[in-house]
C-alpha positions as CSV (number, residue, x, y, z in Angstrom):
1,X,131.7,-122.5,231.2
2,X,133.7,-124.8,229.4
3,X,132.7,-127.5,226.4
4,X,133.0,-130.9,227.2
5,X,135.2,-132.8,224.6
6,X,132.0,-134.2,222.9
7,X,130.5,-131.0,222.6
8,X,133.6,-129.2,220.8
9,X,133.6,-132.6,218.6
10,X,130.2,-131.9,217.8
11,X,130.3,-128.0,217.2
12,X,133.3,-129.2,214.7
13,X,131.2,-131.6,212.8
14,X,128.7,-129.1,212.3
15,X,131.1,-126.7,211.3
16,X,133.0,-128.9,208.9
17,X,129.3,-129.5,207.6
18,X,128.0,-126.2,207.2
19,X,131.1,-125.0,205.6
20,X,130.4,-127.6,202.8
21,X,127.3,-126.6,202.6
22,X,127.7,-122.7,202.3
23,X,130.4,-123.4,199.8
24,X,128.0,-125.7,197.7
25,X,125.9,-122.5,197.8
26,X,128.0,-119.9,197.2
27,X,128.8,-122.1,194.4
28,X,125.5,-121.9,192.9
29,X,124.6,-118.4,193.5
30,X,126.4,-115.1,195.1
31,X,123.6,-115.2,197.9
32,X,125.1,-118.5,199.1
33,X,127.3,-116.3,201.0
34,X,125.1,-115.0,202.7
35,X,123.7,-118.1,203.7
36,X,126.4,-120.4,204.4
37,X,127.3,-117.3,207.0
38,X,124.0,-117.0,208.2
39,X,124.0,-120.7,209.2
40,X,127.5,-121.0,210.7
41,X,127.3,-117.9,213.0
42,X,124.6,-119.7,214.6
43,X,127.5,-122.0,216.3
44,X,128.6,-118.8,217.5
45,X,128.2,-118.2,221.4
46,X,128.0,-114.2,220.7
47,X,126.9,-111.4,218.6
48,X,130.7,-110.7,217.9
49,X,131.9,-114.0,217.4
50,X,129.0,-114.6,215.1
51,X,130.4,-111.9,212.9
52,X,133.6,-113.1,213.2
53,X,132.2,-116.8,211.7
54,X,130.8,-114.9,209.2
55,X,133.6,-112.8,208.6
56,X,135.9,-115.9,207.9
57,X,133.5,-117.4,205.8
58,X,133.0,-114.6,203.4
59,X,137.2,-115.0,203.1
60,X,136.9,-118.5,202.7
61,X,134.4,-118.3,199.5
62,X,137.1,-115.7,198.2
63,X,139.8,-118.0,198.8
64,X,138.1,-121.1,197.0
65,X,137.3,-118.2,194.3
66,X,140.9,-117.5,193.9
67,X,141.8,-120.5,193.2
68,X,139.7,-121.4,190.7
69,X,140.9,-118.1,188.9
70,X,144.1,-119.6,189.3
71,X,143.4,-123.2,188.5
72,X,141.8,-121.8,185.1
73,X,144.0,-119.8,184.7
74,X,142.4,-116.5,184.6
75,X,144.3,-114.6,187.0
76,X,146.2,-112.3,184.6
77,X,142.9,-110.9,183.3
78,X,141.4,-110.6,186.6
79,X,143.9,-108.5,187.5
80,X,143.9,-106.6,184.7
81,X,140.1,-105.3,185.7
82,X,142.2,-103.3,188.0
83,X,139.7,-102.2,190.6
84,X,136.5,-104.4,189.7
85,X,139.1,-107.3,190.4
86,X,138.1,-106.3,194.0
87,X,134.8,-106.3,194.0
88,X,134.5,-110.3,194.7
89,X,136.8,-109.7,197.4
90,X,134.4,-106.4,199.4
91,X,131.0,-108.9,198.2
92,X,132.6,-111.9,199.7
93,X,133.7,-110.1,202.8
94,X,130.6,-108.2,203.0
95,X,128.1,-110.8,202.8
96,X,129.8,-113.0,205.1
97,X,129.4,-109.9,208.0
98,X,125.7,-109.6,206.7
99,X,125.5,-113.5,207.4
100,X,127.3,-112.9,210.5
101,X,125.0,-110.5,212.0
102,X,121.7,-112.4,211.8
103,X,123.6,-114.4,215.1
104,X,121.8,-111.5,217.2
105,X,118.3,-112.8,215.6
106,X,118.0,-115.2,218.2
């Protein structure tokens, strides 16, 4: 079955949309993760791709995370934590599979 045009448009608004959001969240509080994955695998048309969503998420929020490090200027010392540098990284990651999985919830 394939997606009319308006349909992939509109599945790409929401995405662009919850993306924002989740970020905004993740922003606020570590569990934002969670939720900003939770709500985009829901555009997901499987259990899998819902995980995958959520997956990409969770690396987004660690991208944005790196560079604010960066933009403050802070990544020397975070990588001189040595392995608790990682941590963000696995909890970013991690929660955004957690978030993934709730696509089989329906």
């Amino acid at each position: 079955m394939s997606l009319r045009k308006s349909d992939r448009l509109d599945r790409a608004i929401a995405a662009g949309l919850l993306i924002v959001a989740g970020l905004g969240m993740a922003a606020a509080h570590w569990l934002g993760v969670l939720v900003g994955a939770a709500l985009l695998s829901q555009l997901a048309r499987s259990v899998r791709g819902g995980i995958a969503y959520g997956a990409t998420f969770g690396l987004l929020t660690v991208g944005v995370f790196f560079i604010e490090i960066v933009a403050y200027g802070q990544l020397d010392r975070t990588i001189a934590m040595g392995e608790l540098a990682v941590l963000p990284i696995a909890i970013g990651v991690g929660l955004g599979i957690v978030g993934g999985l709730t696509r089989g919830l329906r």
